[in-house]
C-alpha positions in Angstrom: 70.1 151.2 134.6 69.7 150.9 138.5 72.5 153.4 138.8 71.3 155.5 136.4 67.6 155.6 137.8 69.0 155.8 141.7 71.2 158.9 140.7 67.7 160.5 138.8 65.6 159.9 142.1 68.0 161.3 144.7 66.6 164.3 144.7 62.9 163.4 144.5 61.5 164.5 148.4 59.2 162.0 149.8 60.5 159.1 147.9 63.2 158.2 150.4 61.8 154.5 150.7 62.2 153.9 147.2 66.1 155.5 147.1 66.6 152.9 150.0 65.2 150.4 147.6 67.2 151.2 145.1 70.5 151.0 147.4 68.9 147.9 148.7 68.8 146.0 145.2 72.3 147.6 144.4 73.9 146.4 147.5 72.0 142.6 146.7 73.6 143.0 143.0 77.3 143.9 143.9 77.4 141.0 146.6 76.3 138.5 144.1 72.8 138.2 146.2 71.3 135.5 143.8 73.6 133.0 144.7 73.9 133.9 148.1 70.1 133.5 148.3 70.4 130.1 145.9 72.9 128.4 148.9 70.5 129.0 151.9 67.7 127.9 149.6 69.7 124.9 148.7 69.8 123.8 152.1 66.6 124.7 153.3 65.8 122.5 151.1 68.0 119.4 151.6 66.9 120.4 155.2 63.5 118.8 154.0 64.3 115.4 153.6 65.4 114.5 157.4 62.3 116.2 158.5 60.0 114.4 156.0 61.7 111.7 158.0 61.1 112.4 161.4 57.3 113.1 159.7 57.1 110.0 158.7 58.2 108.1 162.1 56.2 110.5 164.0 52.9 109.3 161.2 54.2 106.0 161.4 54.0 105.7 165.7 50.6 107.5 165.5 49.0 105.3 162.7 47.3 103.2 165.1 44.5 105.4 165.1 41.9 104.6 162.1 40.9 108.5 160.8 45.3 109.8 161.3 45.3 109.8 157.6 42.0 111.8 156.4 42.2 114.0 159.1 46.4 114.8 157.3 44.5 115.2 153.7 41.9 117.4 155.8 44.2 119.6 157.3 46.2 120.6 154.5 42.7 121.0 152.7 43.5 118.5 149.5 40.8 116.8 147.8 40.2 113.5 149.5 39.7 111.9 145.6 42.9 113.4 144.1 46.4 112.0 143.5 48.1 113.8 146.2 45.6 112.3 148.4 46.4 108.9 147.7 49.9 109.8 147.8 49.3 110.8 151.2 47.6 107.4 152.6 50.2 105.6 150.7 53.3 107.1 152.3 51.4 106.9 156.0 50.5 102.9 155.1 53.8 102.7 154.4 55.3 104.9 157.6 54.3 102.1 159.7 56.5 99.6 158.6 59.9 101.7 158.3 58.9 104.3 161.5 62.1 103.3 163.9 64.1 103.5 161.0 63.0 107.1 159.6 63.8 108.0 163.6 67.4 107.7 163.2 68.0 109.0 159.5 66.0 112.1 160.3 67.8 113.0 163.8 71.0 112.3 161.8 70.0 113.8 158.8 68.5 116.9 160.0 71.2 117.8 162.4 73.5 117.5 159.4 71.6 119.6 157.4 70.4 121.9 159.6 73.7 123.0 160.8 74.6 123.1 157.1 71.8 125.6 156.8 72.7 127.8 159.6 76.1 128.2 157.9 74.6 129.0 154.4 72.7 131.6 156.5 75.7 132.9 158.5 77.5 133.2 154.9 75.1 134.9 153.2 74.6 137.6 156.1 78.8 138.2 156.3 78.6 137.9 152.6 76.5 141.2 152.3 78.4 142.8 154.9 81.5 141.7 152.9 83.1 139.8 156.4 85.0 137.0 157.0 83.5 133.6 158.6 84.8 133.0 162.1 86.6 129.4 161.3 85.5 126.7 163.6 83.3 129.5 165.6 80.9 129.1 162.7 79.8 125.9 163.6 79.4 126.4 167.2 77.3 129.4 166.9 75.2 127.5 163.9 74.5 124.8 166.3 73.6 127.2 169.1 71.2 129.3 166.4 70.0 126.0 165.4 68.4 125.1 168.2 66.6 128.5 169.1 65.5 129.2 165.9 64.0 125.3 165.6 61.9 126.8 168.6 60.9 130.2 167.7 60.1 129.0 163.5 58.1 126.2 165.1 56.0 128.3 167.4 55.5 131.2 164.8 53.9 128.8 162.3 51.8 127.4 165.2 50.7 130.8 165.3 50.0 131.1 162.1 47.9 127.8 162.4 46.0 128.5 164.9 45.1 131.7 163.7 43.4 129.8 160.6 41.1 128.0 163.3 40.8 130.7 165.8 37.5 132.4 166.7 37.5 135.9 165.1 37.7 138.1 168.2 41.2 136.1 169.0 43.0 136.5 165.1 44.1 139.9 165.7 46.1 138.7 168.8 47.1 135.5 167.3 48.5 137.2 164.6 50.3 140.4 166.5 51.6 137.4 168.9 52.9 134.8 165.8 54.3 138.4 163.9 56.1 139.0 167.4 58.2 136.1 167.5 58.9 135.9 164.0 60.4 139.5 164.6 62.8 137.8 167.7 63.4 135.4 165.3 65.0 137.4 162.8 66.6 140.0 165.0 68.2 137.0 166.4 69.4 135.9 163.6 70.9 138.6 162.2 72.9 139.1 165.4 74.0 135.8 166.2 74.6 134.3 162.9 76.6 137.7 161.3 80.1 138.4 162.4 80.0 142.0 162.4 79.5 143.2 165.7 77.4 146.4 165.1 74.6 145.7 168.2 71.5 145.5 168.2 69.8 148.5 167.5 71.3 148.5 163.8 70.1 145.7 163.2 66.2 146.4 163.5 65.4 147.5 159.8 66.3 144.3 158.6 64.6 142.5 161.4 61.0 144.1 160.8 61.5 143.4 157.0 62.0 139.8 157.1 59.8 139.5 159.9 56.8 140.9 157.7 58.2 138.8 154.9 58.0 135.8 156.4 54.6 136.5 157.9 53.9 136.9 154.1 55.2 133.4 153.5 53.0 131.6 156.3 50.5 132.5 154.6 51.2 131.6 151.2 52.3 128.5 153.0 49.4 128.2 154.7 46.6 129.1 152.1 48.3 129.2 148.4 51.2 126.8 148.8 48.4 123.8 149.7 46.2 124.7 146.4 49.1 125.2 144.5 50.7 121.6 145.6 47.0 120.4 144.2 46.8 122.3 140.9 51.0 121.3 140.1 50.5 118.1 141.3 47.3 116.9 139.0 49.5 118.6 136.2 52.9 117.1 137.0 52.4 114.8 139.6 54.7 114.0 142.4 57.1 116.9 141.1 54.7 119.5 141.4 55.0 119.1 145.1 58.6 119.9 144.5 58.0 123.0 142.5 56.1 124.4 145.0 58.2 123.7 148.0 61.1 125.5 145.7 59.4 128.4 145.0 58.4 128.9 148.9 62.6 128.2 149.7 63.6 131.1 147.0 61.6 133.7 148.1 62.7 132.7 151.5 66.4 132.6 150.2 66.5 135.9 149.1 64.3 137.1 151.8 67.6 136.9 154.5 70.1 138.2 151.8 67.8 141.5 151.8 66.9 141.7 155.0 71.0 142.3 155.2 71.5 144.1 152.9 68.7 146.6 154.3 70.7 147.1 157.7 74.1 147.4 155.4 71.9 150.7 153.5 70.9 152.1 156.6 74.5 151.1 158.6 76.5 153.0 155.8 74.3 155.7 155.8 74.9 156.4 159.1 78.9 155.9 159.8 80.1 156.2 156.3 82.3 153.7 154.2 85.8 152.8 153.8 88.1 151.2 151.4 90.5 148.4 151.5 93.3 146.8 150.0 92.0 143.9 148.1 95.1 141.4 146.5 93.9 140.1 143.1 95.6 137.9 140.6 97.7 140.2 138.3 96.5 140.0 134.4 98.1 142.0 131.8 96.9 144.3 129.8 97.9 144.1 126.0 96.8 146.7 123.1 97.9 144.4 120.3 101.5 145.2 119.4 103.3 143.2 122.2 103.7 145.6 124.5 102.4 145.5 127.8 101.1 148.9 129.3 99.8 148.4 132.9 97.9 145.5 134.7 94.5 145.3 135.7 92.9 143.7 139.1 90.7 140.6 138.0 87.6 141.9 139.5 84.7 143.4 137.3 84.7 147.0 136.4 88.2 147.9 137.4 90.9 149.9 135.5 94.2 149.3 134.4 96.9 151.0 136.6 99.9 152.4 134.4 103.7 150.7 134.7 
């Protein structure tokens, strides 16, 4: 049907954005996007757990001071009464007796997983591009991406936060600065972690619409996600916090798979395709009497070839 509809609004002028939107979703679909976008989400969320920990330690060291918890529940603007609430004071009450502990398993843990997550990343960026991994150059450069992107993600939801609190005469800025270096963050991203070496330049499409994207995110993150922890949580209690935390990941998820396959459109558009030989297992083709009248690669919409 995409086909069929992309084909029917070539020649529509003016509509050029939604012909690349078309290519964009067809490009997501052939690649098997979804569960490219399912693995980063995956990790992103195991990624999670080592930082709940290093939350916790980090609660745990400051729960010396009386009004730590309320002003947590303030922040993140739940009902002081409700469940999550007491959830909240319960896991702080109980931060301070496991804090050194939660130290080591979240520096462990979330260097595991976060290098985990960089490869996810770096696969689902070579997987749109249809490239190969680099072997044991994939975790090097994950560690290296790891690191920077730990620093610009941190400060762009800073941003984001501080533009919630800001006076109104500095939101504008706060925003334009927070939207800036979620656009290095991207563009960085899609350079360092893909192993097609295309430059920079090419890569800009894809940068702008993930930075926008995820600008979108930081604010559901920072206004609906909270409310929507509340409302799921009175509901289904501590796994509503889960459902919304997965919901955020899979947008995210598939935010990076399209935000590659947008620079593969506009790449392809530009220099052209080719075609390669591709080695599949043989399977035979049979039309019921025995005899066997060609072969057929195991991939999905291909032909038999005649012997």
């Amino acid at each position: 049907m995409l086909e069929r509809l992309r084909a029917w609004a070539d020649g529509w002028r003016g509509w050029g954005w939604f012909v690349t939107a078309l290519d964009v979703q067809l490009r997501f679909n052939g690649v098997q996007g979804p569960q490219l976008a399912a693995a980063v989400t995956l990790m992103a969320f195991l990624s999670l757990f080592p930082l709940i920990a290093l939350g916790s330690a980090a609660l745990g060291f400051s729960a010396s001071d009386a009004g730590i918890t309320e002003r947590v529940i303030d922040s993140f603007g739940f009902p002081p009464d409700g469940q999550v609430a007491e959830e909240i004071r319960s896991a702080i009450a109980s931060a301070r007796d496991s804090r050194r502990t939660a130290t080591v398993i979240g520096v462990v843990g979330l260097a595991w997983t976060g290098l985990g997550l960089a490869v996810s990343v770096e696969r689902a960026i070579d997987g749109v591009w249809q490239a190969v991994g680099r072997g044991i150059r994939t975790r090097l450069t994950a560690a290296l991406w790891l690191g920077g992107a730990a620093v610009l993600l941190g400060g762009s939801i800073t941003l984001s936060a501080l533009a919630r609190v800001a006076p109104e005469w500095l939101q504008p800025l706060t925003l334009l600065v927070g939207f800036g270096v979620s656009f290095v963050l991207w563009w960085w991203t899609l350079r360092a972690l893909g192993s097609r070496d295309v430059g920079w330049r090419p890569l800009l499409p894809g940068a702008i619409f993930g930075a926008v994207g995820l600008e979108v995110l930081k604010v559901l993150g920072t206004w609906v996600v909270p409310r929507m922890v509340a409302d799921a949580s009175a509901t289904y209690g501590s796994i509503g916090v889960v459902l919304a935390l997965l919901g955020w990941l899979f947008v995210l998820g598939r935010l990076v798979v399209y935000a590659s396959a947008l620079n593969v459109v506009v790449w392809e558009r530009a220099h052209g395709t080719v075609t390669v030989h591709v080695e599949t297992p043989r399977i035979v083709v049979d039309e019921g009497d025995g005899d066997e009248v060609g072969t057929r690669a195991g991939l999905p919409g291909s032909r038999p070839s005649v012997t």
